[in-house]
C-alpha positions, 0 to 999 in steps of 0.5 A: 524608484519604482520596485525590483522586477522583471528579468536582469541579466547577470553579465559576463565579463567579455575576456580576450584570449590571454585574459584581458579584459575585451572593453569593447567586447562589453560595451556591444554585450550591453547594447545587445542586451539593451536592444533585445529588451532585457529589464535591467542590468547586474555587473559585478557579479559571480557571473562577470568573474569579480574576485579575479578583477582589478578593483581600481582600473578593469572595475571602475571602467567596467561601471563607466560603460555600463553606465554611459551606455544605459544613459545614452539608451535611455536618451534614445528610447526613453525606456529606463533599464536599471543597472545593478552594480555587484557590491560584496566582500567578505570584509565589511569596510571593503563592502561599504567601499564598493556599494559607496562606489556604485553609488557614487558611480551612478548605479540603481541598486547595490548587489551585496553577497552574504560574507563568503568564507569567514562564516560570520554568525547571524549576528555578523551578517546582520550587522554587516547589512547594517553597515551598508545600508547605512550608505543611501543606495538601494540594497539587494542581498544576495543569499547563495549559500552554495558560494558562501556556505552560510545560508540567510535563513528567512528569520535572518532576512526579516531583520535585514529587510527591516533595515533602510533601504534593503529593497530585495533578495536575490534568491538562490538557495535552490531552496523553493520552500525557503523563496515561498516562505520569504515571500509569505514572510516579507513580500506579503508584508512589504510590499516594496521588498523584491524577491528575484530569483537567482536560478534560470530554471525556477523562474517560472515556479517561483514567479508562479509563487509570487516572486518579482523576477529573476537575475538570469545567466540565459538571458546573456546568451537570448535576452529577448527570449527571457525577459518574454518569459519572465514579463508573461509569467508576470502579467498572468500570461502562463501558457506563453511563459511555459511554451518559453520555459520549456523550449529553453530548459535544456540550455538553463540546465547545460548553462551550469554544466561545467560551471559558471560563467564557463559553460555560458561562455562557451554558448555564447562563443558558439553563437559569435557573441562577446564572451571569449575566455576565462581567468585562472582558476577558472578554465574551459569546459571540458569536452563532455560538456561542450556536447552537452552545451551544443546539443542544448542550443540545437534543441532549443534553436538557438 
């Protein structure tokens, strides 16, 4: 399998009004993001509201269009677009279960958070990847300490990068010091092991820093826009990555205004694309920042 890189959209999980899931709604999110030329695919994540999702029935049907989707593109195009299968759990039986499913399934890579809420110790998470690396799918550890509140420090991340089949970190500590040092700690020194991005707006000075690519929440609403960023920056291309950069830093700034996936929800609704609702405890934005989310989509005309 070729390396982790380029620009992956974080999808949302397209919701009707009374919080049901809009299957078709996502199956032509999918093709949308396929059409526009975006390099790969994250379902299951923060972004798709995994925690209020039925594991057995709304997941497993999720992952069957994605999948036959990208498969029929595929057989159309010829042009591969891996898809990421979000993985995690604070319980580690329960991780090994959904990486196994992704697996099984057909995904390219498992996306596995650190353990959220119990807090393990280092030794705990260490193990924790052990245990689902054990499981033969490429593994993508997700570092979100603002979510978990445990943080992987870069001492961490060296053991578990050490461990089979860890191919990459999705990055989003907010901390371009602590991405710098793993990619002088580890991507320098294996050069397979991916580090992405987790932040729409340090895309550009972390792939200038070396980074592989970002897994964005913007690139819902323009994939054609972000994967135009992210590959120019990647192929040495600056001037035409922060001509992009900064024509869409007012919506990477307003995507997170009042959370997340409610606020880019609410851009995509404005724009007609499949997005819809939230669940509970996830609500609406608030009026403020939808004035906020509007004007941002005015100024980077979109």
């Amino acid at each position: 399998m070729s390396k982790l890189r380029g620009a992956f959209t974080a999808l949302v999980t397209p919701m009707f009004s009374d919080g049901s899931i809009d299957f078709e709604g996502w199956r032509k999110l999918v093709k949308l993001q396929l059409e526009g030329g975006i390099t790969g695919l994250l379902a299951l994540g923060t972004t798709g509201e995994t925690p209020t999702l039925d594991e057995h029935e709304e997941e497993v049907k999720l992952i069957e269009i994605i999948m036959t989707e990208t498969r029929e593109y595929t057989k159309k195009t010829g042009r591969k677009v891996p898809v990421v299968i979000g993985a995690g759990s604070n319980c580690t039986k329960d991780a090994v279960f959904y990486v196994e499913r992704a697996k099984k399934m057909g995904a390219d890579y498992a996306l596995v958070v650190t353990p959220y809420y119990n807090k393990p110790s280092d030794e705990g998470i260490y193990r924790h990847f052990e245990a689902v690396s054990k499981v033969g799918i490429p593994i993508i550890v997700y570092n979100i300490a603002g979510r978990t509140g445990k943080n992987i420090s870069t001492d961490l991340l060296c053991r578990i990068a050490d461990l089979p089949n860890i191919v990459g970190v999705k990055e989003a500590s907010g901390s371009i010091s602590q991405m710098m040092e793993v990619i002088a700690r580890i991507s320098h020194k294996k050069p397979d092991f991916s580090l992405m991005c987790g932040d729409d707006a340090l895309t550009l000075p972390i792939i200038g820093a070396g980074a592989d690519g970002v897994f964005s929440v913007v690139s819902n609403l323009t994939p054609e826009l972000v994967t135009k960023m992210t590959m120019a920056a990647l192929d040495g291309d600056m001037k035409t990555a922060q001509e992009i950069h900064y024509r869409l830093l007012p919506i990477f700034k307003a995507a997170f205004v009042d959370g997340n996936p409610t606020s880019i929800k609410y851009a995509m609704n404005l724009r007609n694309l499949p997005a819809g609702g939230v669940r509970l405890p996830l609500v609406e934005v608030n009026d403020n920042a939808k004035k906020i989310i509007e004007a941002a989509l005015k100024e980077c005309n979109l």
